[in-house]
C-alpha positions in Angstrom: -156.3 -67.8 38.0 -159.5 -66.7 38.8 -162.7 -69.9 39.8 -163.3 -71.7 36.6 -163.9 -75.6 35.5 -163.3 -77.5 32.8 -165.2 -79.4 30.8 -162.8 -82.3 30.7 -160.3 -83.9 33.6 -157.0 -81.8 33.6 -153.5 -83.3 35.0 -151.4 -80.3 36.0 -147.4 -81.5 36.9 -145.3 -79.0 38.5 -142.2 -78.6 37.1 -140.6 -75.8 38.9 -141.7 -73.5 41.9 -144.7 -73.8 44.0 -148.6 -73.2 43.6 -151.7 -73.7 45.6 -155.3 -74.5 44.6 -158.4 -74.6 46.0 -160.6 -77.3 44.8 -164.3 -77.6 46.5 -163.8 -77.6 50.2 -159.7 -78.4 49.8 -156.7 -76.3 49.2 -153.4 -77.9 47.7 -149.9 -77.0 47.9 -148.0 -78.2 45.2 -144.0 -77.9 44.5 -141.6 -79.2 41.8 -142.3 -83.3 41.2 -146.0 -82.5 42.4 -149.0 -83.7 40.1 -152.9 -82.5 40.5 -155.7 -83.7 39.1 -158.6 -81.8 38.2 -161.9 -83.8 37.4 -164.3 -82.3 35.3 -166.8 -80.0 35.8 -165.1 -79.1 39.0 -164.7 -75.0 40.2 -160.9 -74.5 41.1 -158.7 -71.5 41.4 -154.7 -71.3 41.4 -152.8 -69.1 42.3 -148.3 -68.8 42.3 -145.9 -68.2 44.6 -144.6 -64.9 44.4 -141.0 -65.7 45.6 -140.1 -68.6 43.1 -140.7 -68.7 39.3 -143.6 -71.0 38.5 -143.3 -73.7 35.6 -146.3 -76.3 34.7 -147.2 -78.5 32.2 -151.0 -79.4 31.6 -153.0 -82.7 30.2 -156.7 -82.1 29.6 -158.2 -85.7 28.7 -161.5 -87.5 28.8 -161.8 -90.3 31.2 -165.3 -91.8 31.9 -163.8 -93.8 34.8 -161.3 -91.6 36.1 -162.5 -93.1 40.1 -164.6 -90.0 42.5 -162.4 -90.6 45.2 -158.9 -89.8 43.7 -156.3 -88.0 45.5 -156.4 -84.7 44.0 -152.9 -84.0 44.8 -149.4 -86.3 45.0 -146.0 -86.3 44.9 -144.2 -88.1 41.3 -141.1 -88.7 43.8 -139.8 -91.6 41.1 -140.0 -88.4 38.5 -142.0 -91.1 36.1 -145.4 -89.1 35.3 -142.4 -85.7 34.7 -141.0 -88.4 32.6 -144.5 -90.0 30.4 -145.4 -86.2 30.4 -142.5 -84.7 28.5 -142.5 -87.7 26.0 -146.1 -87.2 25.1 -145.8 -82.9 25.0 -142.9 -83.6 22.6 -144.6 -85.7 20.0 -148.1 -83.8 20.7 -148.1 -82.6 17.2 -146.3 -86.0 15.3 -148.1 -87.1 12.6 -147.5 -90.9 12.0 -150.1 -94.0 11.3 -152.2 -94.6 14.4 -150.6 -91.6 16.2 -153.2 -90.9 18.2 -153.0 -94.6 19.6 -149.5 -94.3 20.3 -150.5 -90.9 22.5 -153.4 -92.4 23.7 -151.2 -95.1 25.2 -148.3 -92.7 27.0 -151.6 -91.4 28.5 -152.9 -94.5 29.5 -149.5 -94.8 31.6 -149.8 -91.7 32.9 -152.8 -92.3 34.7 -152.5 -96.1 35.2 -148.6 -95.0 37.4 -150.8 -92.0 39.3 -153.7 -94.3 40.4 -150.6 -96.7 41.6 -149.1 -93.5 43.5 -152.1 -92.5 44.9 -153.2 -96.1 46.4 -150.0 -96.6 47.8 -148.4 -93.3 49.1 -144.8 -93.1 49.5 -142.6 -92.1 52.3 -143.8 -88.6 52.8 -140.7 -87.8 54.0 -139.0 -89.3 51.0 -141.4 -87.5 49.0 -140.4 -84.3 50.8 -136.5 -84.4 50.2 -136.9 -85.2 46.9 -139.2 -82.6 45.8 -137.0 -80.0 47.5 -133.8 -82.2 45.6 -135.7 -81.2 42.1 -136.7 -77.8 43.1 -133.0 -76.2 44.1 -131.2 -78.6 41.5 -128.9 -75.9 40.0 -127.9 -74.9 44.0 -125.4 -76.6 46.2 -127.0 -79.5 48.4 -125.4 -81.3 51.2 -126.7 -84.0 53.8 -126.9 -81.3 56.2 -129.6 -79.9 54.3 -131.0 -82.6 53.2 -131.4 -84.2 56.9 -133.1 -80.3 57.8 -135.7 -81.0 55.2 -136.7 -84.6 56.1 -136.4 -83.5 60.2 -133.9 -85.9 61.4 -130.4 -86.1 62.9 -128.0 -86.3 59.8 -127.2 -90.1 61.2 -130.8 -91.1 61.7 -131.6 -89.3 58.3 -129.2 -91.2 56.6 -130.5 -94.6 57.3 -134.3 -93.8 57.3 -133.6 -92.7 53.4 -131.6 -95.9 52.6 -133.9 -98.2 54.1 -136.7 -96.4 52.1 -135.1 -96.2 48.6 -132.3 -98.8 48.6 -130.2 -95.6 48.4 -128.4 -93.0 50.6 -129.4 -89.3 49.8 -126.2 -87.7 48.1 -127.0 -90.7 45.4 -130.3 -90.4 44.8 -129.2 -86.3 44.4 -127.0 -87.6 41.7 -129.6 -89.8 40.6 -132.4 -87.3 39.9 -129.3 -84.6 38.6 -128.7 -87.0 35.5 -132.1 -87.6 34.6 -132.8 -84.0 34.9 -130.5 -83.6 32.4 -131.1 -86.4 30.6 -134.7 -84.8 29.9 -133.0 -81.8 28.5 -130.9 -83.9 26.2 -133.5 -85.7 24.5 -136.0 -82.5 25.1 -134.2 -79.5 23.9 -130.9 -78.5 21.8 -129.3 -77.0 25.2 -125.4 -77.7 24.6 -124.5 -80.0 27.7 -122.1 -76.5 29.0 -125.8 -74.7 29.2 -127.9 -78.2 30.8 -124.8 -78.5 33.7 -125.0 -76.2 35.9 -128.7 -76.1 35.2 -128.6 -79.3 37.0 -126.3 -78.9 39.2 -122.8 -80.3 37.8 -119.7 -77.7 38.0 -119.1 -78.6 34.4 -120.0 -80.5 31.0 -116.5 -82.4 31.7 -117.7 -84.2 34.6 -122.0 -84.0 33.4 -121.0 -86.0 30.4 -118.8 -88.2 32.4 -121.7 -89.2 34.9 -124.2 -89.9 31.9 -121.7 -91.9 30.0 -121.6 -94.3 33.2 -125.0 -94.2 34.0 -126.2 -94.7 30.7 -123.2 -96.5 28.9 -123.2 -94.0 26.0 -122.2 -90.7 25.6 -124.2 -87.5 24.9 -123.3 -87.9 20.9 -124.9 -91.4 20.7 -127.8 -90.2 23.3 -128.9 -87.7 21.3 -127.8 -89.1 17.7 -131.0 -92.1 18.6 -133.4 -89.5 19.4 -132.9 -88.0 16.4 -132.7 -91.0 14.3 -135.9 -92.1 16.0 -137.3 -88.7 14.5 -136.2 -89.1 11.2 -137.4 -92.7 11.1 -140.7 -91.1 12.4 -140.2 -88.5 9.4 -139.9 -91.1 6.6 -142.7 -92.8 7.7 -144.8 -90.1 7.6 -143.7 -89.5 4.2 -144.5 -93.1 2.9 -147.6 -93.2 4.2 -148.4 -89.8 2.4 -147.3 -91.3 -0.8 -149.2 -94.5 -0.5 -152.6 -92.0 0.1 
């Protein structure tokens, strides 16, 4: 995209690929798990990776106290804004009363957990691994690998990454593999055969055995309270037309 601003703040959250922007006298490079902001009023041009598929999602919002000195670009290594983000694009169009508080408030979080990640920066080379983790999901990984990206001996990589996140790196793959797909669940109507090897599991068998543990439900009952949530949503909707 060619030098344009906005007349509102814009988040953008890569969700697959890589991009990079130029943004007054900076230029960003941003992968899967990244997250930019944009204030207002500011020139910027983007532009994709030709190699890799490019997937974003985009928040423009009105802040008047959004701070001048934010980090413009950041890694969401816990996968929490990709998280806030994907709830609020999927009810962007509910109707309920005070729905606009309700959205106002997933916002709110948004912001409120990239302020937190941009005062206190994680483990870049945490941020690294897991980045590359969520952008080659549906690929085999291995420590090897793993250890390349984060530029350590597979021993000394090993324990750096548990020390850092209280977990060793072939669970924290799993870790980010079933939330992946736990976003898909809730997000989409992908049967659990399709979301697999999307994410990185040789089968639904063993996908919906994972989630079962980690979750303590199965994919039925996951996706059975979503959609009772909606219909609740639905009905109340309905009453409230009634009453006007």
């Amino acid at each position: 995209m060619d030098a344009h601003d906005h007349a509102s703040h814009e988040l953008i959250l890569v969700l697959r690929g890589a991009m990079t922007s130029r943004l007054k006298d900076a230029t960003l490079h941003a992968r899967a798990g990244s997250a930019m902001i944009y204030p207002a009023n500011h020139i910027h041009e983007e532009w994709s990776h030709n190699s890799e598929r490019l997937e974003t999602c985009f928040v423009s919002f009105s802040w008047p106290h959004l701070p001048e000195d934010i980090s413009c670009c950041l890694s969401d290594s816990m996968g929490r804004i990709q998280t806030l983000v994907s709830w609020l694009h999927h009810e962007r169009e509910s109707y309920f009363p005070d729905s606009h508080v309700f959205l106002n408030s997933i916002l709110q979080v948004v912001l409120a957990e990239y302020l937190r990640l941009a005062k206190h920066r994680g483990n870049d080379m945490v941020e690294r691994v897991r980045a590359y983790i969520r952008t080659h999901l549906d690929e085999p990984l291995c420590l090897d690998d793993l250890a390349a990206v984060g530029g350590m001996s597979r021993y000394h990589f090993t324990r750096t990454y548990r020390v850092q996140t209280g977990l060793t790196p072939m669970r924290d793959v799993c870790r980010i593999r079933l939330e992946a797909a736990r976003q898909l669940l809730l997000t989409t109507r992908m049967p659990l055969k399709t979301i697999a090897p999307q994410v990185g599991f040789a089968n639904e068998h063993h996908l919906s055995r994972m989630l079962k543990k980690r979750l303590a439900m199965s994919v039925r009952e996951l996706r059975g309270r979503a959609r009772n949530q909606s219909v609740s949503d639905t009905k109340q909707d309905l009453r409230s037309e009634t009453l006007l």
